[in-house]
C-alpha positions in Angstrom: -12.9 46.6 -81.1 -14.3 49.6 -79.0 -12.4 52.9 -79.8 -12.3 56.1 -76.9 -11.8 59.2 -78.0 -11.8 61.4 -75.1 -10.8 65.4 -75.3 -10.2 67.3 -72.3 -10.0 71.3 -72.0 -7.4 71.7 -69.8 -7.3 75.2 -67.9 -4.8 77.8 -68.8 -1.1 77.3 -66.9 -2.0 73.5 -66.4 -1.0 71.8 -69.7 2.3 70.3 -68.6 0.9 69.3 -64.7 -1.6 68.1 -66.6 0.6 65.7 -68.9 3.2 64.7 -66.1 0.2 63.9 -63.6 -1.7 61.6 -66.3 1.9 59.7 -67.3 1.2 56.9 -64.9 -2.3 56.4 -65.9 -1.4 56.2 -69.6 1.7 53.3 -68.6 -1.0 51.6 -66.4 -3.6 51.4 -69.4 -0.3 50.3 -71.9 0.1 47.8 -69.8 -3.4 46.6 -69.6 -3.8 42.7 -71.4 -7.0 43.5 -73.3 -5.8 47.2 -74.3 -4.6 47.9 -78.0 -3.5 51.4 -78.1 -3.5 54.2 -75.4 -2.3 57.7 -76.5 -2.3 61.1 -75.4 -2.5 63.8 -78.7 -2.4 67.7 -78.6 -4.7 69.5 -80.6 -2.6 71.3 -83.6 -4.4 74.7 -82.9 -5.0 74.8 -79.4 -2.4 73.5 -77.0 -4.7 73.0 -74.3 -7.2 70.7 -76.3 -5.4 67.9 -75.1 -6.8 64.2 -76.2 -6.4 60.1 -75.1 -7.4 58.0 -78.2 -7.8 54.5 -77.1 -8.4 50.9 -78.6 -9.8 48.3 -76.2 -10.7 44.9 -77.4 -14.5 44.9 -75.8 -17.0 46.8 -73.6 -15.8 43.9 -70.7 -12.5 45.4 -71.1 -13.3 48.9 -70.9 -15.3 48.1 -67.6 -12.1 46.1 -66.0 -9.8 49.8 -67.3 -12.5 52.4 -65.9 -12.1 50.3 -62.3 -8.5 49.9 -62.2 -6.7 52.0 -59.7 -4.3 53.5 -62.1 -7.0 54.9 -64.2 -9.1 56.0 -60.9 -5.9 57.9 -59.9 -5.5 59.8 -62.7 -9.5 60.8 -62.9 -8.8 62.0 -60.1 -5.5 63.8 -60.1 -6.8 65.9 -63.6 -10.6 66.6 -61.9 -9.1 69.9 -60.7 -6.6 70.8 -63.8 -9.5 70.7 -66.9 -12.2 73.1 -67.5 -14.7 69.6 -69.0 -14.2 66.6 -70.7 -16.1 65.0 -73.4 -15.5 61.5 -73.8 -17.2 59.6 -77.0 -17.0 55.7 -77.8 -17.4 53.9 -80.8 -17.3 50.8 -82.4 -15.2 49.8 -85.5 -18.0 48.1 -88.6 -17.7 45.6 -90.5 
């Protein structure tokens, strides 16, 4: 199991346009066969630390997600609403 942990500054006055625009990415990934979890979490001190934790099964997986259209879309659609992203993957042991 490969888990994302990816947490994006999003600009001042763009947190909700932020979560309404990235809704249909996160049903899309749900939705995805070799996904196990896909969630959007707010940071408890700074409301606009805002932060997808995902499970996928593989690395294979991850490669079909970061191609599908749904997840293209919504790259796109947040490019202009965060300030950076930093996006870390790791793998569960044992």
């Amino acid at each position: 199991m490969i888990k994302i942990v990816a947490k994006a500054t999003v600009k001042e006055g763009k947190r909700e346009e932020f979560i309404r625009v990235v809704q249909p990415m996160i049903a899309g990934s749900q939705a995805e066969e070799e996904n196990i979890s896909y969630n959007l979490f707010e940071d408890l001190d700074d409301k606009n630390t805002l932060t997808f934790i995902e499970e996928w099964k593989d690395l294979a997986a991850i490669d079909t997600h970061n191609n599908s259209a749904h997840f293209q879309a919504g790259v796109s659609a947040i490019s202009d609403l965060i300030e950076g992203i930093e996006i870390r993957k790791y793998q569960l042991i044992g």
